[in-house]
N, C-alpha and C positions, 0 to 999 in steps of 0.2 A: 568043477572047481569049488572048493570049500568057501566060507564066508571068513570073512575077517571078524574074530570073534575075540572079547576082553576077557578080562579073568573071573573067576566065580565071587561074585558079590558076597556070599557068606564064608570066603576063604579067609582065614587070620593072616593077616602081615605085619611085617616088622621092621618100620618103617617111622619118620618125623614126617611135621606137615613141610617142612625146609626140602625136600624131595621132590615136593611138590613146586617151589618158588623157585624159576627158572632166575639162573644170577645174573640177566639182563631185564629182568620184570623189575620196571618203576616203582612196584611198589616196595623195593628195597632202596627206592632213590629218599622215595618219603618215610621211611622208616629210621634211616640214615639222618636227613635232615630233623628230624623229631627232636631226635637222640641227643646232636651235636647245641641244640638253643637252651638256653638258661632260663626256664620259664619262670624263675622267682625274677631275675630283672628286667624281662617282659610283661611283668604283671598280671601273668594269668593268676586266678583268685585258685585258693587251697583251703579246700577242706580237712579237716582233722578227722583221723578214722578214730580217735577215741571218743571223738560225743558221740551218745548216745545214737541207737536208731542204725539201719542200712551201714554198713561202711562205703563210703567215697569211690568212685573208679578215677585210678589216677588220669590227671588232668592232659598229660601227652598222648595215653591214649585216645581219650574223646579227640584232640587235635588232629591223630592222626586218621583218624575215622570221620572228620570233617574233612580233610585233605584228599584223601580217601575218595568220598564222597562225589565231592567234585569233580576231580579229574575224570571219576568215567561218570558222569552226568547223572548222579542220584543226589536231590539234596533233600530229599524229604524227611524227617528225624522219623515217620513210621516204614518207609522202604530201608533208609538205615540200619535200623533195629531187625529189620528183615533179613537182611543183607548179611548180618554178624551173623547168623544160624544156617547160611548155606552158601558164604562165598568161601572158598576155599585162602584163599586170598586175604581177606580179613580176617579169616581165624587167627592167619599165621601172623601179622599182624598185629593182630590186639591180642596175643595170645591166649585165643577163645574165649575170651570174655564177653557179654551181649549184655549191654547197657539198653534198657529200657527210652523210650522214646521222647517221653519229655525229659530225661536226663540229657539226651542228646541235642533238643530241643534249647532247651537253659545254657548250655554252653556257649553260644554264642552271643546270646543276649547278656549274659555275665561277663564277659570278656572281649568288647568290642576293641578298647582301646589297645590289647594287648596282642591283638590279631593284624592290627594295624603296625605293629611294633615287628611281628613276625615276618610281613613282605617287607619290610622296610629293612631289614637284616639281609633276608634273602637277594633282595636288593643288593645291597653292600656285594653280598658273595659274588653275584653274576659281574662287578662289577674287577673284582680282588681276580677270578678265573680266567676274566677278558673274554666272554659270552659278549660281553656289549663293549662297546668303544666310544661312546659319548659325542660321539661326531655328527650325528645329526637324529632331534629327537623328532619323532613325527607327529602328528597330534591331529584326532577326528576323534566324533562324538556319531554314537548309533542309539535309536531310541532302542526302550525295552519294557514291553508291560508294567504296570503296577497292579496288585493287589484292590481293584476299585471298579465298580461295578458301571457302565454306562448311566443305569437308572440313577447310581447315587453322585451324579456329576451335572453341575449345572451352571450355566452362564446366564446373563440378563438376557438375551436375546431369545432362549431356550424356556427360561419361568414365561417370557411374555407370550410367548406361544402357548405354550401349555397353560397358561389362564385365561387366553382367549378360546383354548378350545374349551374348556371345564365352563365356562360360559357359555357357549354357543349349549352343550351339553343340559346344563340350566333352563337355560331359555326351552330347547326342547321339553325339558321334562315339565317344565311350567305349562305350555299350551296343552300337555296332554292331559297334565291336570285340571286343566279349566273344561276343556270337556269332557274330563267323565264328571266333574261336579256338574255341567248342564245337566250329564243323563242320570237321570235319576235309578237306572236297572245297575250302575256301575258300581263295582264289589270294592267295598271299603279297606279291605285290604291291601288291594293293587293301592288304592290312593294311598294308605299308610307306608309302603314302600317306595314309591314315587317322592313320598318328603323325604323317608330317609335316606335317600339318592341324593336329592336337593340340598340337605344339611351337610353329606359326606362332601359333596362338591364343595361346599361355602369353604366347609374348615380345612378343604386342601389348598381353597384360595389362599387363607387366611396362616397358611403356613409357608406355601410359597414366598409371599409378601414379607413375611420375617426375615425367610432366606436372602432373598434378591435387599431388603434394607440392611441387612448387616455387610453383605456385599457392598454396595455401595458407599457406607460408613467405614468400610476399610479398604476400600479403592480397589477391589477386586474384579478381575474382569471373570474369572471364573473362579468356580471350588468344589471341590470334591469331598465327601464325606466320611467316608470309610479310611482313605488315604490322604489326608490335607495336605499334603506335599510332594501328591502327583499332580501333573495336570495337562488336561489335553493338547497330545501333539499330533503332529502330518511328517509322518515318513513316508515317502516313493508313492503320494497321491491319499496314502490310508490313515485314517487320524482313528487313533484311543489312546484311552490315558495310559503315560508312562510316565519314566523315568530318562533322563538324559543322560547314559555313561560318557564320561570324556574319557579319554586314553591317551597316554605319551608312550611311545615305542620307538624301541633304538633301532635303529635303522643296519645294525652289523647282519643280527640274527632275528630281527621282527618280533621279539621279547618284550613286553610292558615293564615299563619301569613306574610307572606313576598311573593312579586311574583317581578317577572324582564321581559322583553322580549329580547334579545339581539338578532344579525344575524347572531352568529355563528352557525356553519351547525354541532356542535356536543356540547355534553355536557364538552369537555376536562377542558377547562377553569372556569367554571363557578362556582366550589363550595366554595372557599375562596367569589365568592360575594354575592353567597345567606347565608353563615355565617354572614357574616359581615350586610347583610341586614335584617335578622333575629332579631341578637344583636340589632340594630336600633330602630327595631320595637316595640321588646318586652322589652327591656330593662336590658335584661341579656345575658349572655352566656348558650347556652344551654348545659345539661349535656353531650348530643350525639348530634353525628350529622351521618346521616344513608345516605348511597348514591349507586347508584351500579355502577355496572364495566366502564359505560361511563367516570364519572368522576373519572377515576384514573389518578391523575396529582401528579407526587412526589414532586414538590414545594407546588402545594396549599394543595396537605395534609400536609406538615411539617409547613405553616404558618398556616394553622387552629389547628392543636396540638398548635401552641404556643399562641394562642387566649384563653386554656383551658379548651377545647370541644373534647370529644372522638372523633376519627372519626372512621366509620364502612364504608371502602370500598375494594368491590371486589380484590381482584389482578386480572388482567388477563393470563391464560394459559403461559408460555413463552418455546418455542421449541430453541433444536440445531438443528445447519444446518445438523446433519442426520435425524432429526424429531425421534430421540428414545428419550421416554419421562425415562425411566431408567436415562438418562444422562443431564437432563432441569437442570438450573440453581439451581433449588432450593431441587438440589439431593448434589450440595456441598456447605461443614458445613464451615465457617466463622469460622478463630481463631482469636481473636482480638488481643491478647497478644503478636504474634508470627505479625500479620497482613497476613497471606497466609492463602489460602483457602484448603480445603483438599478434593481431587475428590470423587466419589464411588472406584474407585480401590485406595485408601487412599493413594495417589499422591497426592505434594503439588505444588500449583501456586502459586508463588512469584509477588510481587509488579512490576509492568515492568513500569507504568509511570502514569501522569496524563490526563486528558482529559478535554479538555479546549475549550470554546465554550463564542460566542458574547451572551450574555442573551436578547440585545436590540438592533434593526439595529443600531442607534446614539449612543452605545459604542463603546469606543478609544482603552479598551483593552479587554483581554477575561479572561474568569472567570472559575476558575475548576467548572467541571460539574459531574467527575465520575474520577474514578477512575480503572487501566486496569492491570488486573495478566494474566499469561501465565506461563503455563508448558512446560518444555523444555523434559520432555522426554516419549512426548505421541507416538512417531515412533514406541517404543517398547514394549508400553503397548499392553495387550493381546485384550485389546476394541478399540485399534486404527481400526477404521471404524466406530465403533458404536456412540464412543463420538465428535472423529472430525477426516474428513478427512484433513486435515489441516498439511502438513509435517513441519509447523511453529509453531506445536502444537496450543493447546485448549488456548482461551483465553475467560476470564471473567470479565464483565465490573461493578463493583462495584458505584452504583447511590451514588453519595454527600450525600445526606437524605437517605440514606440505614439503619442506626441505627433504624431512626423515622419509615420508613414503614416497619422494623421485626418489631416494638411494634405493630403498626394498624394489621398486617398478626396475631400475636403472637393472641389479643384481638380479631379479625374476628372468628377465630378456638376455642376460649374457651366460643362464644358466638354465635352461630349459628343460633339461635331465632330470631338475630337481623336483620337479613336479611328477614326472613320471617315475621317479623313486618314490614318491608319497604312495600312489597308488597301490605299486608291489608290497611296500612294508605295511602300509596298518590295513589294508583291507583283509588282510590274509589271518589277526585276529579273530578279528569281527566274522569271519566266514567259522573260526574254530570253533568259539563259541555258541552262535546261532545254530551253526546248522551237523556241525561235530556232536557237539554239547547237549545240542537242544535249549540252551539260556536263551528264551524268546520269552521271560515272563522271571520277576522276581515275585518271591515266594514271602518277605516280610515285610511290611507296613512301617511309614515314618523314614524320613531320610537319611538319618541315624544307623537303621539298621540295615538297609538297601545296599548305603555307604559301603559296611561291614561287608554282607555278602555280596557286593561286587568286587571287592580285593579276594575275599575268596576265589573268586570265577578267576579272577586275572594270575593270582599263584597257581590254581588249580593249572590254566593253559600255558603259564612260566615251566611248570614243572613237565608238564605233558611236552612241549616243545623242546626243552631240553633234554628230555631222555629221547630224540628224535636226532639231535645233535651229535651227541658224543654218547657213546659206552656209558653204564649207569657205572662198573666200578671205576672208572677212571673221574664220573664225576662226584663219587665218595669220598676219595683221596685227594680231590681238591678241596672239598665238602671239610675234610679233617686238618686239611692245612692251614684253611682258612680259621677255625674256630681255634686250633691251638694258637695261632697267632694273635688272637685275639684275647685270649686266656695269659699269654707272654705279658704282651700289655698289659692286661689289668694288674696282673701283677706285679710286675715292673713300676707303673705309677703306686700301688699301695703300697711296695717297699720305700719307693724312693721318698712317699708322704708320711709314711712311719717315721724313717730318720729323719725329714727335715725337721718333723715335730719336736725328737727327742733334743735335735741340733737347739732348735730354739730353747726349751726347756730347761739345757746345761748354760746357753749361755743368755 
């Protein structure tokens, strides 16, 4: 049986690279999208081919070769530049064009805000196609490398180590030089080295000590040098320094509408901003908004209830100080009418005071935070042990937004589905990414730019998902409905602001 054999490489054909681009390959999705954005009012920066020197590669290409890029897991600007000389794919493309490295390099650093402008459109589209439904946004954060080296990262705890061992070091190198000065046969060079051992120690003391006081002059628990806006996290037990990506994903089709990077080392903070960045993107409020036990913050759930989005988040466990879960906080029942609380041995806790706390270093005064009851005669209750060893009796500290999060607690218990839809929709990201992608590390330094190529990674896997969803020409044709309608508009308001001007002008 013969071999299955291709055609002769030195044979001439006659033939486009379009032959080659099958009309369900993606990358007519991103070709398409390039095409359809107005990059003068997305702010990407233009070069003029008449100054002097190289002429310019237009600026859609480099976008599309960023795009490109991404989606099948190359963000390098020197494997890029590779990539334009033997993908078949980006010839057709860029139409063979092969932009040099640090050109491709430069473009994103030139063009951050305007890249930002380009998901945030895209956005819009998925939203105009019905890709996403706004009914429930999901929101988790995955750490991701930084650009920053172990050795160039250091805590107070970390300097004090490492100056007591450069010491201890010291001390050795001192006894060894006391006795070769005893022995008089010992070669004065070793000793001329042994000092300069001993001085290299001092001045690393002495550079240390810089580090860890400017630390503490600026309330730092740690910093990193190379990247000062990463900083050491613990994911699944493993800590190095990253970045914290948060993500908002619609919950229809598991598509990112909204991403952040921030350097907070947990997710406590973060869900009032990826609501709010959501809202932004998509242009509403979502019906829900689904998060888990990380982000339980009782102010930012009570300011995202007042935004008008359900919120679905965990409570976490709460023990007393005997650890008998019989006796956890949320074993007594709230009388609001009376305002006391009523134990499991239906013993009441009266109001004993307020609890009052700075919300912001640079406030003058302090702000009720909570609110604090205590029972006066838990001595002689039969579960004095169990509930509190406490001869000052039980006290319980009633959170300010206490009302708002029984509703979110009351809604988490009558909707239990909603949590196990968190799981289906954003882990299934974070899996495309990581372990599709390979994005287990960002490639540029400073938050700023991190920021930048994380919206990248997140269009990158918007677009890779969508062309998984539906037919690429069918999402062309939406692709085209979408921008002429938009183009309607605009020009519809600049007739209608032509005439009202001229309106005014005559009269």
């Amino acid at each position: 049986m013969p071999y299955i054999s291709g055609f002769d490489r030195n044979q001439s054909f006659l033939f486009s690279l379009d032959n080659f681009i099958d009309d369900n390959n993606p990358v007519r999705l991103i070709d398409a999208f390039v095409e359809f954005l107005d990059l003068d009012s997305l702010g990407f920066i233009t070069y003029s081919p008449s100054n002097p020197g190289q002429q310019p590669y237009n600026r859609s290409d480099l976008l599309k070769l960023h795009i490109y890029g991404y989606m099948n897991g190359v963000r390098s600007s020197r494997k890029l530049s590779n990539e334009t000389t033997r993908n078949i794919e980006l010839m057709w493309l860029l139409n063979n064009i092969t932009p040099a490295k640090s050109c491709i390099s430069d473009f994103i650093k030139d063009n951050q805000i305007a890249i930002k402008k380009t998901f945030k459109q895209f956005i819009s589209f998925l939203k105009y196609a019905d890709f996403i439904d706004n009914k429930a946004a999901v929101i988790d954060g995955t750490k991701i490398r930084a650009q920053n080296s172990r050795n160039k990262y250091y805590s107070v705890k970390k300097i004090d180590a490492t100056i007591d061992f450069f010491n201890s070091q010291i001390d050795k190198y001192i006894s060894s030089l006391k006795s070769m000065n005893n022995d008089e046969s010992s070669d004065s060079t070793a000793t001329i080295l042994l000092k300069d051992k001993i001085n290299n120690y001092k001045q690393k003391i002495e550079n240390y000590n810089k580090i860890k006081q400017d630390m503490l002059n600026n309330d730092l628990s740690q910093i990193t040098l190379t990247d000062p806006d990463s900083r050491m996290m613990t994911s699944h037990g493993n800590s190095d320094i990253s970045y914290n990506l948060q993500t908002s994903v619609d919950s229809k089709n598991s598509l990112i509408v909204a991403c952040d990077v921030v350097s907070d080392v947990n997710d406590t903070n973060q869900l009032e901003n990826m609501v709010n960045k959501t809202i932004e993107n998509v242009g509403v409020v979502p019906e829900s908004s689904i998060a888990d036990m990380g982000y339980f913050n009782t102010k930012q759930i009570a300011n995202c209830e007042k935004l008008n989005t359900k919120v679905y988040v965990k409570r976490p466990k709460t023990k007393n100080s005997t650890d008998n879960s019989q006796f956890s906080i949320d074993k007594f029942k709230f009388n609001a009418n009376k305002n006391i609380y009523i134990c499991p041995a239906q013993k009441e806790l009266t109001f004993s005071r307020n609890l009052r706390k700075k919300k912001n270093k640079d406030d003058k005064e302090t702000s009720i935070i909570g609110y604090e009851y205590s029972c006066s005669d838990c001595y002689n209750c039969p579960y004095f042990g169990k509930c509190t060893n406490s001869f000052a009796g039980r006290k319980i500290t009633r959170n300010y937004y206490q009302d708002v999060l029984d509703t979110v607690q009351k809604r988490f218990e009558d909707n239990p589905e909603m949590y196990t839809l968190r799981k289906c929709v954003v882990e299934h990201p974070f899996g495309t990414i990581k372990r599709s992608l390979g994005y287990t590390y960002f490639l540029h330094k400073g938050k700023e730019l991190v920021n930048t190529e994380s919206i990248l990674i997140c269009l990158a896997y918007d677009l890779k998902r969508l062309s998984n969803i539906s037919k690429i020409n069918q999402i062309i044709k939406k692709l085209e409905m979408f921008f002429s309608n938009i183009s309607s508009l605009f020009y519809s308001f600049f007739f209608s602001s032509k005439n009202l001007i001229n309106f005014c002008k005559i009269y």
